[in-house]
VEXMITOR-101477 format. One record per atom (N, C-alpha, C): residue number from 1; atom name; residue in three letters; x, y, z. Coordinates in nm, 2 decimals, decimal comma, m for minus. Layout:
VEXMITOR-101477
pos|site|code|u|v|w
NUM|CA|ALA|X|Y|Z
...
This chain:
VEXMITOR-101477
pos|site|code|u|v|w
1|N|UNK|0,08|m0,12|0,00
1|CA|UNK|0,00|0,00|0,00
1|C|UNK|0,09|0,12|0,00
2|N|UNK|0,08|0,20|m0,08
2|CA|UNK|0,13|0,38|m0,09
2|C|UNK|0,13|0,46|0,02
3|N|UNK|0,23|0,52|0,05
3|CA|UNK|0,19|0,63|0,12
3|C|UNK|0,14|0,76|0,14
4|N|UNK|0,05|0,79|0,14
4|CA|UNK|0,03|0,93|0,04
4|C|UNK|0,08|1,04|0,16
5|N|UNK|0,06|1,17|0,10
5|CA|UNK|0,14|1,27|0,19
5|C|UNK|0,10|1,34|0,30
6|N|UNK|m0,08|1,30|0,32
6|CA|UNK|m0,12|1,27|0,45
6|C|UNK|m0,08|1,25|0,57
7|N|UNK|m0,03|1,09|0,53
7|CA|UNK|0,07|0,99|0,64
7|C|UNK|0,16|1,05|0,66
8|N|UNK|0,30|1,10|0,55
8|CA|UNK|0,40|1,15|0,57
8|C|UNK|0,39|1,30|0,64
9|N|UNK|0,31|1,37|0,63
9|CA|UNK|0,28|1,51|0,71
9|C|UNK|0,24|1,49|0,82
10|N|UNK|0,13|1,36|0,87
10|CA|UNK|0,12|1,38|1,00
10|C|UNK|0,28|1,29|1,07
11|N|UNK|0,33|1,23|1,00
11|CA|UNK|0,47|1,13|1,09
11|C|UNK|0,55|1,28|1,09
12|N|UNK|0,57|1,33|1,00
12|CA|UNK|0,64|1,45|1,05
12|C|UNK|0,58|1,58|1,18
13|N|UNK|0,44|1,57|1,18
13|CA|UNK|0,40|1,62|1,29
13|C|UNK|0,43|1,56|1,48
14|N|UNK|0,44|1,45|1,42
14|CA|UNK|0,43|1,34|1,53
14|C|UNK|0,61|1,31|1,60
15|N|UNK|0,69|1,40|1,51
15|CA|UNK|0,81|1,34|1,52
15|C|UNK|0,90|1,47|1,61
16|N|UNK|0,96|1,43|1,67
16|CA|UNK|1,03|1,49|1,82
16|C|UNK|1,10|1,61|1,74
17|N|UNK|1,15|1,63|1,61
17|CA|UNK|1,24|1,66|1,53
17|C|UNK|1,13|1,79|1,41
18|N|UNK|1,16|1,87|1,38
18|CA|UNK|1,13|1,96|1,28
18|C|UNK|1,17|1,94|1,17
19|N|UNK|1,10|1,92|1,05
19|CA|UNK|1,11|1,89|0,90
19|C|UNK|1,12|1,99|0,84
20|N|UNK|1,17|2,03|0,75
20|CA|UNK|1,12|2,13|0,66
20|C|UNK|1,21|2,09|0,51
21|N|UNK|1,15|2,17|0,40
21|CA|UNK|1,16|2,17|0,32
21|C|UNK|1,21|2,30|0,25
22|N|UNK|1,34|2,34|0,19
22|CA|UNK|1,35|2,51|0,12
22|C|UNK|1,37|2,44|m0,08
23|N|UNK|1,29|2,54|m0,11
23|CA|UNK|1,34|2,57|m0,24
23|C|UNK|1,43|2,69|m0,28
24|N|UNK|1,57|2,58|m0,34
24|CA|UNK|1,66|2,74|m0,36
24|C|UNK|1,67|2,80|m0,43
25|N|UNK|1,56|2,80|m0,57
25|CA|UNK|1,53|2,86|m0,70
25|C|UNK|1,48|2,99|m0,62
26|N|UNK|1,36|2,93|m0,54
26|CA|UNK|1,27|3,07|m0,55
26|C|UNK|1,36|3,14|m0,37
27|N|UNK|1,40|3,09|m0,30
27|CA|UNK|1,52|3,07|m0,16
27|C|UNK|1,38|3,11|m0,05
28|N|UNK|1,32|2,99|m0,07
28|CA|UNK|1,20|3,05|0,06
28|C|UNK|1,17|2,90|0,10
29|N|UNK|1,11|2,85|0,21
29|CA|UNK|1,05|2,73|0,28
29|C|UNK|0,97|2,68|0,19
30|N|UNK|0,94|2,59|0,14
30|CA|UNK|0,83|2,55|0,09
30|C|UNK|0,74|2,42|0,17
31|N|UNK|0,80|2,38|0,30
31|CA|UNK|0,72|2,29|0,37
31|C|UNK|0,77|2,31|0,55
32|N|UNK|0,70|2,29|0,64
32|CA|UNK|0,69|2,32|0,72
32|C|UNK|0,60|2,21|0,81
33|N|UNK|0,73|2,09|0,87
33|CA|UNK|0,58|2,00|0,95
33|C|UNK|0,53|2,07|1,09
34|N|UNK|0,56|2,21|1,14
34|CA|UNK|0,47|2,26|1,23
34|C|UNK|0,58|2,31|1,36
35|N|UNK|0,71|2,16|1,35
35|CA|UNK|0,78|2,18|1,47
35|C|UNK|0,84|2,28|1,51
36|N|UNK|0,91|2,36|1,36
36|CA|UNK|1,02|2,48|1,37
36|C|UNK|0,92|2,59|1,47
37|N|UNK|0,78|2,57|1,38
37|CA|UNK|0,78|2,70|1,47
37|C|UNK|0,71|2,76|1,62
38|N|UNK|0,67|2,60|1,65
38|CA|UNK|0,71|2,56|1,81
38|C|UNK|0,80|2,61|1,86
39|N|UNK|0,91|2,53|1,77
39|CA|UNK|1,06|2,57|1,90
39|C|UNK|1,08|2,70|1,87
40|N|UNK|1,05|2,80|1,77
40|CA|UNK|1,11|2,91|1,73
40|C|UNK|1,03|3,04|1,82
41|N|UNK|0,91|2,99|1,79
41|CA|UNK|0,78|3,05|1,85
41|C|UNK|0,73|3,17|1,73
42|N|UNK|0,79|3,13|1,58
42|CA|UNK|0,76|3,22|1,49
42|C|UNK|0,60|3,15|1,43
43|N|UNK|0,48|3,26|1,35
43|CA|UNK|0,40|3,18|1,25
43|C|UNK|0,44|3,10|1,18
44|N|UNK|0,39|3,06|1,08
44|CA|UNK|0,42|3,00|0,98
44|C|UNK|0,42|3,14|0,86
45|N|UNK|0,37|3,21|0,86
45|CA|UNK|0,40|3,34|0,76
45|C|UNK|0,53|3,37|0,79
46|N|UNK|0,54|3,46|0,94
46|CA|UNK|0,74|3,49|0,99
46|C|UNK|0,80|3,39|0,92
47|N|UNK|0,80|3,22|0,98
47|CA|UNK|0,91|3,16|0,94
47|C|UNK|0,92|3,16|0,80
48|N|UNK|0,84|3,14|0,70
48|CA|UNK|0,88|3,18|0,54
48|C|UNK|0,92|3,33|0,54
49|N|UNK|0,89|3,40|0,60
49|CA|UNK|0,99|3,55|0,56
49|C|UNK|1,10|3,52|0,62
50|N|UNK|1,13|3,43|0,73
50|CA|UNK|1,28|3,46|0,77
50|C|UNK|1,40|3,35|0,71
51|N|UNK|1,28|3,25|0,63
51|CA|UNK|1,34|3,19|0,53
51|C|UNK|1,43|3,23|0,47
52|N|UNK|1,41|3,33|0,40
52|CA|UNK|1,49|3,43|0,27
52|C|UNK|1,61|3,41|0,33
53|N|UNK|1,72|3,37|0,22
53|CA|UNK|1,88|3,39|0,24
53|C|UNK|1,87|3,28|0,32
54|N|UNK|1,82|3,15|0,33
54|CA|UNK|1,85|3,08|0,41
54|C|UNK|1,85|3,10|0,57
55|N|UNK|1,70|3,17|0,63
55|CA|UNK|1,72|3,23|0,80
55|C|UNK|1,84|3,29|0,80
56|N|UNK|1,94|3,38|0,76
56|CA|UNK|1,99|3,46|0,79
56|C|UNK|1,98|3,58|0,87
57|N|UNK|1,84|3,57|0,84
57|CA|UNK|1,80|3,74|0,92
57|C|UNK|1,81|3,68|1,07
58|N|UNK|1,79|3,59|1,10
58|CA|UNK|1,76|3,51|1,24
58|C|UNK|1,91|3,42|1,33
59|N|UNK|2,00|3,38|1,19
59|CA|UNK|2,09|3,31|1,29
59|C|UNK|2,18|3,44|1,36
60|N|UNK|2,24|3,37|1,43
60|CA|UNK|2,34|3,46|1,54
60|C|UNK|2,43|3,50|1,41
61|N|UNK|2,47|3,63|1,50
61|CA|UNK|2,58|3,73|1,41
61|C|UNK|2,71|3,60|1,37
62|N|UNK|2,72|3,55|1,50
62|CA|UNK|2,88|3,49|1,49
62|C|UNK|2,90|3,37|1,41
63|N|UNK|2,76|3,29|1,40
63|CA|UNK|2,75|3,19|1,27
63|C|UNK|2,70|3,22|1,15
64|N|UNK|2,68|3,31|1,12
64|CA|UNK|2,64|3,37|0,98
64|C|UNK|2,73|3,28|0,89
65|N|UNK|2,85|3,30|0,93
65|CA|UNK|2,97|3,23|0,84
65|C|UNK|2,92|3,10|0,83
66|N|UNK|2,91|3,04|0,92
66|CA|UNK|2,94|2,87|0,91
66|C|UNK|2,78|2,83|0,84
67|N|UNK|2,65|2,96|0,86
67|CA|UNK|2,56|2,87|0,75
67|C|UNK|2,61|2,90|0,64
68|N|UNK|2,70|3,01|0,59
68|CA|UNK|2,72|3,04|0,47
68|C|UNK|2,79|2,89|0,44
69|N|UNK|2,90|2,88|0,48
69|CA|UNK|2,99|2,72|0,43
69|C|UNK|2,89|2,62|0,43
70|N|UNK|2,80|2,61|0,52
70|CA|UNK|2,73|2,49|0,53
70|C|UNK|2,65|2,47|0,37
71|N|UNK|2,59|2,63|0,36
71|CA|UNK|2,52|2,65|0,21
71|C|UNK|2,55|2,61|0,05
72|N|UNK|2,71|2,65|0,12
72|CA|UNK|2,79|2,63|m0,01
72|C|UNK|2,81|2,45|0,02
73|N|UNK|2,84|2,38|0,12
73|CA|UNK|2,88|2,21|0,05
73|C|UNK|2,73|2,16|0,05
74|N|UNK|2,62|2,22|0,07
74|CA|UNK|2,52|2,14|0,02
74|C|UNK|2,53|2,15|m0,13
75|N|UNK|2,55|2,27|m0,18
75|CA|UNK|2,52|2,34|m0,31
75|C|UNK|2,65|2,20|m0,37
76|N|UNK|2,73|2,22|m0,34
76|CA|UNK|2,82|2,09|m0,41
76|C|UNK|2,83|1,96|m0,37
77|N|UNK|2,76|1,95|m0,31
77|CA|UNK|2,76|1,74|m0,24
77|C|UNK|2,69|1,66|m0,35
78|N|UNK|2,74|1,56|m0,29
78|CA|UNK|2,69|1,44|m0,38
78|C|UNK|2,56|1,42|m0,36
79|N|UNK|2,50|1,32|m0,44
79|CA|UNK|2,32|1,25|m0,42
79|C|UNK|2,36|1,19|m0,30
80|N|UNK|2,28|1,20|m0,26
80|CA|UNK|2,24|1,16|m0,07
80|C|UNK|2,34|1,19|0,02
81|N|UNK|2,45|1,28|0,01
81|CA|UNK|2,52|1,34|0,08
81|C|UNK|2,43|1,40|0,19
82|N|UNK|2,43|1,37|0,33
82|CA|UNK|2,39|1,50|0,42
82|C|UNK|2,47|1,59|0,46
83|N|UNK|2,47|1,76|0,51
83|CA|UNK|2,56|1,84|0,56
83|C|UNK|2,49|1,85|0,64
84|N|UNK|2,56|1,84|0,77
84|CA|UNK|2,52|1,86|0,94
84|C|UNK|2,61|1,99|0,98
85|N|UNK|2,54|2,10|1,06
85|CA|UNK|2,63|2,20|1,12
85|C|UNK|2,51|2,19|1,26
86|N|UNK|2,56|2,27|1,31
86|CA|UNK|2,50|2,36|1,45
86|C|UNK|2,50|2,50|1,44
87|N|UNK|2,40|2,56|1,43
87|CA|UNK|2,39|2,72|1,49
87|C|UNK|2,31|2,73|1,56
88|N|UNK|2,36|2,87|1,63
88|CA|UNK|2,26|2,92|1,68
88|C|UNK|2,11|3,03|1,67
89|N|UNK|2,00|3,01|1,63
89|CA|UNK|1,92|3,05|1,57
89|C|UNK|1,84|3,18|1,71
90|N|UNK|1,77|3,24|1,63
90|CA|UNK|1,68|3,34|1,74
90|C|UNK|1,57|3,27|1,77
91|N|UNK|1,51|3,32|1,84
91|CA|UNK|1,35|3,29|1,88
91|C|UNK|1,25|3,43|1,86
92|N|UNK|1,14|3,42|1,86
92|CA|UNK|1,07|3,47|1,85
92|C|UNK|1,07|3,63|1,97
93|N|UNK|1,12|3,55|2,05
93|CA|UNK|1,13|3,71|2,19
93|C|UNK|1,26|3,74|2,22
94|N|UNK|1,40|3,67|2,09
94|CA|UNK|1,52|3,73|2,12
94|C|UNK|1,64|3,65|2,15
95|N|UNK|1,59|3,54|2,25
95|CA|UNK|1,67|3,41|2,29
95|C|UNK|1,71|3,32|2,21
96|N|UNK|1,85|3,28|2,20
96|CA|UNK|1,92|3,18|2,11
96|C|UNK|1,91|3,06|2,15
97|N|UNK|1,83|2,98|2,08
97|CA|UNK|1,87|2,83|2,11
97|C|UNK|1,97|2,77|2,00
98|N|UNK|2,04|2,63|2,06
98|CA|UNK|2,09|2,60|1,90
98|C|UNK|2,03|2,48|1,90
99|N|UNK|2,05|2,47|1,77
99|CA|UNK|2,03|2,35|1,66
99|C|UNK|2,06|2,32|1,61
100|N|UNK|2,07|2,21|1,60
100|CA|UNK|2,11|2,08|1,49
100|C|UNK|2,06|2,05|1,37
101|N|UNK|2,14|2,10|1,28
101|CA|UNK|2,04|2,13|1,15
101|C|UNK|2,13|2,02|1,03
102|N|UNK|2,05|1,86|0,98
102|CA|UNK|2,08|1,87|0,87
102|C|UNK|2,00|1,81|0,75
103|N|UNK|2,07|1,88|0,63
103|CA|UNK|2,03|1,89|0,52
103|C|UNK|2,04|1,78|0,43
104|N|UNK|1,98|1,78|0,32
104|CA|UNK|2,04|1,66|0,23
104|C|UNK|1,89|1,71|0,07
105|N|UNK|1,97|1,69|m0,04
105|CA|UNK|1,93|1,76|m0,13
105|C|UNK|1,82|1,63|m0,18
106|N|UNK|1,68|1,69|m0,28
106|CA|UNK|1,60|1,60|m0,30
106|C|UNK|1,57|1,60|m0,47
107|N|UNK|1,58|1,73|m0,48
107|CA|UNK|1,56|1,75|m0,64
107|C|UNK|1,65|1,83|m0,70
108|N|UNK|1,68|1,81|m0,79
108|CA|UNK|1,81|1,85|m0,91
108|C|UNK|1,76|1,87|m1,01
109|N|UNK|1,80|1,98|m1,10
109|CA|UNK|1,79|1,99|m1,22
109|C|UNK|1,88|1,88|m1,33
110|N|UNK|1,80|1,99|m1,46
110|CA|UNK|1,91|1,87|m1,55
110|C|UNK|2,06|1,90|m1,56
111|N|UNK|2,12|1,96|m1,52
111|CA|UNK|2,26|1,99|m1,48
111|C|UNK|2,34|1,90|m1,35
112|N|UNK|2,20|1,85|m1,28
112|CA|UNK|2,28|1,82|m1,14
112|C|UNK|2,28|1,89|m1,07
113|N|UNK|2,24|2,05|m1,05
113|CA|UNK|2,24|2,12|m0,96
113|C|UNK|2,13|2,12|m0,90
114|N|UNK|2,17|2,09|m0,76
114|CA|UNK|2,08|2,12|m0,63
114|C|UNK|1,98|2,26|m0,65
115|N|UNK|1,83|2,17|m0,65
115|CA|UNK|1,67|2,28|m0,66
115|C|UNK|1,61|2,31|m0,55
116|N|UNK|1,58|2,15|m0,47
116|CA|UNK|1,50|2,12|m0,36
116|C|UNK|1,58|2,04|m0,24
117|N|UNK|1,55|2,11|m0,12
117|CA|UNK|1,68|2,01|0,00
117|C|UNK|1,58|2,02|0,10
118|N|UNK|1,57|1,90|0,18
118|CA|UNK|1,50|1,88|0,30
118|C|UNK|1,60|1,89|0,43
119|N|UNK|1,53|1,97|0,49
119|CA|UNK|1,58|2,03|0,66
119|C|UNK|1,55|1,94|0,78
120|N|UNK|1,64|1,86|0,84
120|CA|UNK|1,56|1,81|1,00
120|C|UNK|1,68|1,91|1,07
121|N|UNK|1,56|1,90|1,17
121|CA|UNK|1,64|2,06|1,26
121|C|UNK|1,57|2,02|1,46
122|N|UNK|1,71|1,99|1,48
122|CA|UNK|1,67|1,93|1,64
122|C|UNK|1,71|2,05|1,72
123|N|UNK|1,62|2,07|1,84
123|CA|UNK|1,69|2,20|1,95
123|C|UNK|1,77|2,10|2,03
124|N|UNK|1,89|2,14|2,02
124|CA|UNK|2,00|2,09|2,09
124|C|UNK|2,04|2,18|2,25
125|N|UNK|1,99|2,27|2,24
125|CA|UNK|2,04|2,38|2,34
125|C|UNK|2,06|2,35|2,48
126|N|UNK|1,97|2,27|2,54
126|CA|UNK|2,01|2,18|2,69
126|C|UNK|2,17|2,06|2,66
127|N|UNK|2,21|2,00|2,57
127|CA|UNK|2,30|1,89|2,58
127|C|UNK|2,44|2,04|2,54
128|N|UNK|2,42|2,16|2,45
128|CA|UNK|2,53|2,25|2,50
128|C|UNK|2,54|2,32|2,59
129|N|UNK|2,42|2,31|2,65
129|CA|UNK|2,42|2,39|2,84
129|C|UNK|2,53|2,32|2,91
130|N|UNK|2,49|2,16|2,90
130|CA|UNK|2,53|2,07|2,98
130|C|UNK|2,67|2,03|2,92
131|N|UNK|2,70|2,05|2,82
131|CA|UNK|2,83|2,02|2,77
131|C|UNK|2,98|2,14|2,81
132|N|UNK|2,90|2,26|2,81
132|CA|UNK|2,96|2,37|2,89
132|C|UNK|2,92|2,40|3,06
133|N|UNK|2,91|2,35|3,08
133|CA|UNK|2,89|2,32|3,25
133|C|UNK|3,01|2,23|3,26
134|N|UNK|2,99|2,14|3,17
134|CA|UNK|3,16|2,00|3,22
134|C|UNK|3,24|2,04|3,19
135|N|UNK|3,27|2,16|3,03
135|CA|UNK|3,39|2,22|3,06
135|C|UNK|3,45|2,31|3,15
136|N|UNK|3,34|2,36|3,21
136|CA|UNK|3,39|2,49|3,30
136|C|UNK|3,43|2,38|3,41
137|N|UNK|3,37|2,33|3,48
137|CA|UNK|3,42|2,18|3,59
137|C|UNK|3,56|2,10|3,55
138|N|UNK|3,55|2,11|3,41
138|CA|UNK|3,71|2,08|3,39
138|C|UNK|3,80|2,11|3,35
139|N|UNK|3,78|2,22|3,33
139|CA|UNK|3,88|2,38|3,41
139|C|UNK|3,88|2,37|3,56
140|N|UNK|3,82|2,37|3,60
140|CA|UNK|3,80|2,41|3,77
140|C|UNK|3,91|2,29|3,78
141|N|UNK|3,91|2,16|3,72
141|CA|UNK|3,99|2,07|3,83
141|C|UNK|4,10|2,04|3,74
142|N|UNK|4,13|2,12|3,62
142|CA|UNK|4,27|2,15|3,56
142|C|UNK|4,34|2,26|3,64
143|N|UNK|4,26|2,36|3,69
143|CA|UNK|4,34|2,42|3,78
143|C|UNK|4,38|2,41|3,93
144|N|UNK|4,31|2,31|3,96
144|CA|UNK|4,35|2,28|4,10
144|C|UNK|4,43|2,17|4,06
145|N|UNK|4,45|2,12|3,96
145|CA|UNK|4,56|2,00|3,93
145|C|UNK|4,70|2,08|3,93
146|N|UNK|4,70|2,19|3,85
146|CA|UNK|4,81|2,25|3,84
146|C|UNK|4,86|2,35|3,99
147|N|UNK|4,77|2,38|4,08
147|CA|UNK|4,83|2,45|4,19
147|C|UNK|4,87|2,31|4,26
148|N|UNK|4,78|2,20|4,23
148|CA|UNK|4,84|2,07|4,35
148|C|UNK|4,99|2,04|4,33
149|N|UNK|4,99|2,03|4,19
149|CA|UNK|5,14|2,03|4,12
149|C|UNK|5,24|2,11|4,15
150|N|UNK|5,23|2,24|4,13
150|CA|UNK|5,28|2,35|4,13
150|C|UNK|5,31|2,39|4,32
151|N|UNK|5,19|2,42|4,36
151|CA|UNK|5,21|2,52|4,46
151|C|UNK|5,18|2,46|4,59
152|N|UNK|5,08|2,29|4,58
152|CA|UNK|5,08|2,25|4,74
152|C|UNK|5,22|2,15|4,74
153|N|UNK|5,26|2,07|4,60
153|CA|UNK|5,34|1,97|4,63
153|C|UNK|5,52|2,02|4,69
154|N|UNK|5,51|2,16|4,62
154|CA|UNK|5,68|2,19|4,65
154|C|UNK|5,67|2,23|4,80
155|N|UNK|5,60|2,28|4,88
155|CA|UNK|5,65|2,28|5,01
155|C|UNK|5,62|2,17|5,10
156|N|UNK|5,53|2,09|5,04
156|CA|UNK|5,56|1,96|5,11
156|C|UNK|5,64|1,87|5,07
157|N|UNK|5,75|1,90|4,95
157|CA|UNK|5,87|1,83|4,94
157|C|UNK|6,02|1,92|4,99
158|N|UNK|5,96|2,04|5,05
158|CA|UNK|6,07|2,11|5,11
158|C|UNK|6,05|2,07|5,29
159|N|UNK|5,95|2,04|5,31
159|CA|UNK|5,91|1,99|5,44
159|C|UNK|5,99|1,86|5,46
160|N|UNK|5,98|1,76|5,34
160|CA|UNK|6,00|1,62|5,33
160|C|UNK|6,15|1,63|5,36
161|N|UNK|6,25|1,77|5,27
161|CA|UNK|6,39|1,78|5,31
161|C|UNK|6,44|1,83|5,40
162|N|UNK|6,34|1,91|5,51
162|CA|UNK|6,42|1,97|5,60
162|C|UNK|6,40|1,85|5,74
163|N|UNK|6,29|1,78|5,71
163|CA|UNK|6,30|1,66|5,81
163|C|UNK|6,40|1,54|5,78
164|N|UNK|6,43|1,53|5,66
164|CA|UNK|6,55|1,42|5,65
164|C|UNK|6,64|1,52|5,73
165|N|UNK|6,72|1,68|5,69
165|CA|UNK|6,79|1,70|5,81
165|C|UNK|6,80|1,71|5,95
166|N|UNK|6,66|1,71|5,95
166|CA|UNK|6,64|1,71|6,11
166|C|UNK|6,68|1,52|6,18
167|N|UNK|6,69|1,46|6,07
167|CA|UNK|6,72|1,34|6,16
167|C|UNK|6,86|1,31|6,18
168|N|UNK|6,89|1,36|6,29
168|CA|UNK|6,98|1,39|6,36
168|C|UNK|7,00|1,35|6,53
169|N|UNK|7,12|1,27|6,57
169|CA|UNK|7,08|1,26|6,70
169|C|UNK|7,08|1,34|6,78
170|N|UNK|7,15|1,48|6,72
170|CA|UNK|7,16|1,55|6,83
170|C|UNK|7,02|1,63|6,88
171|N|UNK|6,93|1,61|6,74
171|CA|UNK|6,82|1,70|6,74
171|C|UNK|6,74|1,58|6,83
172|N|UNK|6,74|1,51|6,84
172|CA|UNK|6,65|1,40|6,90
172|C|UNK|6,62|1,33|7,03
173|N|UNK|6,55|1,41|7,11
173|CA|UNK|6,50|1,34|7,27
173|C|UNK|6,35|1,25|7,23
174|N|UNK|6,40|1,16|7,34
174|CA|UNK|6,24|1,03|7,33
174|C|UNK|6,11|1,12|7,28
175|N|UNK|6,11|1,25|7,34
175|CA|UNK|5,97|1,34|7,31
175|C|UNK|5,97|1,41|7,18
176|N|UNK|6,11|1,43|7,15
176|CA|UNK|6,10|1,52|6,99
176|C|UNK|6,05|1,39|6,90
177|N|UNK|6,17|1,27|6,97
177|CA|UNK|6,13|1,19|6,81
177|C|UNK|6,00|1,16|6,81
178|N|UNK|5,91|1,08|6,92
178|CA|UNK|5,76|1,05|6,91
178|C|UNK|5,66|1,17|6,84
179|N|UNK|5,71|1,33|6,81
179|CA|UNK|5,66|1,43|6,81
179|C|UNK|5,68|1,39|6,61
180|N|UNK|5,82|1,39|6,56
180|CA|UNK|5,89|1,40|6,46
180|C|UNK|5,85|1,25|6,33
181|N|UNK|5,84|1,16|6,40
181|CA|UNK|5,77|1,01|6,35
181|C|UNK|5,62|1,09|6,32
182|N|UNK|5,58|1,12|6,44
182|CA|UNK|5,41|1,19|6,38
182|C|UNK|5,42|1,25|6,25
183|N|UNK|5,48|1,34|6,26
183|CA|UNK|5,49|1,44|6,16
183|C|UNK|5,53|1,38|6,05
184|N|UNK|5,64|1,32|6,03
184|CA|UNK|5,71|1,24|5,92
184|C|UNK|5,59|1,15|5,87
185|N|UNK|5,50|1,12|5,99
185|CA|UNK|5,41|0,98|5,87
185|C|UNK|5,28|1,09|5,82
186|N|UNK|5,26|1,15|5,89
186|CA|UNK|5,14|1,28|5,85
186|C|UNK|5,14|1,32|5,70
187|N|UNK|5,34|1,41|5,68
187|CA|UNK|5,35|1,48|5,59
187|C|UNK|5,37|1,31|5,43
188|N|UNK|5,41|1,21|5,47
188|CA|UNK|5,44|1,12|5,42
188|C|UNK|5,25|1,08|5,34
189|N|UNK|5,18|1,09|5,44
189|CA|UNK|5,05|1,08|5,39
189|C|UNK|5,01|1,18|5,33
190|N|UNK|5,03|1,31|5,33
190|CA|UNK|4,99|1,42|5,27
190|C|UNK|5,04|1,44|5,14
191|N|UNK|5,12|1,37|5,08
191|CA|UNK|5,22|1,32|5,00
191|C|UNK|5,16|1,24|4,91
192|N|UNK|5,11|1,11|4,95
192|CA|UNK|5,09|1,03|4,89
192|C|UNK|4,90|1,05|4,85
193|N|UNK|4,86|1,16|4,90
193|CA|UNK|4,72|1,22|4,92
193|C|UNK|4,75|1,28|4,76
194|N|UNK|4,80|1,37|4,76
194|CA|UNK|4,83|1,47|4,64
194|C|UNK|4,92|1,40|4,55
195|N|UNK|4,98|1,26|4,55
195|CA|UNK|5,01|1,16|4,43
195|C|UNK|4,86|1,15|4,38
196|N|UNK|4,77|1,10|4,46
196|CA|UNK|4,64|1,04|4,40
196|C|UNK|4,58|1,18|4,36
197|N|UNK|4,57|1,28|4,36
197|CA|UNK|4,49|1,35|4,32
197|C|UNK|4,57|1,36|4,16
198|N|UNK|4,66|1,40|4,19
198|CA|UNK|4,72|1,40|4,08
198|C|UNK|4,68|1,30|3,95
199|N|UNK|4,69|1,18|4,01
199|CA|UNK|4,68|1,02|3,89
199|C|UNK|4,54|1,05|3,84
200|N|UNK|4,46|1,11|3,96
200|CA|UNK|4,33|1,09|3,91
200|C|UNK|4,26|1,20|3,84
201|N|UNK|4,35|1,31|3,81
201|CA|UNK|4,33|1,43|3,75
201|C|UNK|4,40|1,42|3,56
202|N|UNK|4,44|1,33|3,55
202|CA|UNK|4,58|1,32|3,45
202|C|UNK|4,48|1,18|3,39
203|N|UNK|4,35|1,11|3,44
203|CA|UNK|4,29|1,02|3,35
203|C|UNK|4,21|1,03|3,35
C-alpha cells in the first residue's frame, strides 16, 4: 500500500524533530511540519519570511559564516550526501537556542544542480548547556591540578627535606622523636594524598 502525503505530514508532525523543506530557486521554505515554529515561536508566515537567504535574518551574528559554508557544501555534495552543522538561531522574543540542523538535497535539475533540500532541525540547546557546565568543571579541576602540582606539592617536598635533616641525634630526645615520626608519617600521607589526586586528574 502507498503512502500518500497525509501519512508523511502527520509522521512529520508526530516526530520529536522539525522537517522542513527550502526551495533554492525561488530561496524560501516550501514545507513546514509545524515543529520549527514551536521551537522558534515564529507563525508560519514569519518563518517563510525569515526563510529568505537561508534564515539569515535570524541566525546569530557569529555563525552567519558557518551557514554560509554549510550552504555552499550542500550546493556541491553528492546524491544523498547529508551536511550537518549547528547554529545558533533566534527565537521569537530574542533568545538563542541551537540546533542541529541537517540537510540533504531531494531535487536536481538537468545539470545536477541542487533545486530542492529537505531540513531536519533538532533544538539541541540543553546537551550544549550541559556540555559547557563539564567544561567549566574541567577547568576548575585543571586548575586545581596544576596549583596541587605546582604550589601544594613543592612545600611539602621542602618539608619532606628539612625533616630528613632534622634526623639527627643531636636533634632527637624520646619526646622530639615520638613528636617527629608523627609528623614524618602525616606529611608522608599528605604526600601520597596529592600523588592520588594528581593520577586521578591526568585520567
Amino acid at each position: 500500500m502507498g503512502l500518500n502525503f497525509s501519512f508523511i505530514k502527520s509522521l512529520h508532525r508526530a516526530s520529536p524533530v522539525a522537517v522542513g523543506a527550502m526551495d533554492m530557486v525561488k530561496d524560501e521554505i516550501i514545507y513546514s511540519s509545524g515543529h520549527a515554529e514551536k521551537i522558534l515561536g515564529y507563525s508560519k508566515e514569519e518563518l517563510k519570511k525569515h526563510s529568505k537567504n537561508y534564515f539569515e535574518s535570524i541566525v546569530h551574528p557569529d555563525d552567519k559564516q558557518k551557514s554560509r559554508e554549510a550552504i555552499s557544501k550542500l550546493m556541491e555534495s553528492d546524491v544523498g550526501e547529508i551536511i550537518e552543522c549547528t547554529l545558533r538561531v533566534k527565537k521569537s522574543g530574542g533568545k538563542y537556542l541551537t540546533l542541529l540542523i541537517r540537510d540533504i538535497v531531494f531535487d536536481r535539475d538537468d545539470e545536477n544542480s541542487p533545486v530542492k533540500f529537505t531540513t531536519i532541525v533538532q533544538d539541541v540547546s540543553d546537551v550544549v548547556a550541559l556540555e559547557n557546565k563539564l567544561n567549566e568543571k574541567l577547568e576548575v579541576i585543571r586548575k586545581i591540578s596544576y596549583k596541587n602540582s605546582h604550589e601544594l606539592r613543592a612545600p611539602v617536598a621542602n618539608i619532606i627535606g628539612l625533616m630528613s635533616l632534622m634526623k639527627e641525634e643531636s636533634f632527637k630526645t624520646e619526646f622530639n622523636a615520638k613528636i617527629f615520626n608523627h609528623l614524618e608519617e602525616t606529611v608522608a600521607k599528605l604526600d601520597e594524598i596529592i600523588h592520588d589526586i594528581n593520577n586521578l586528574s591526568n585520567t
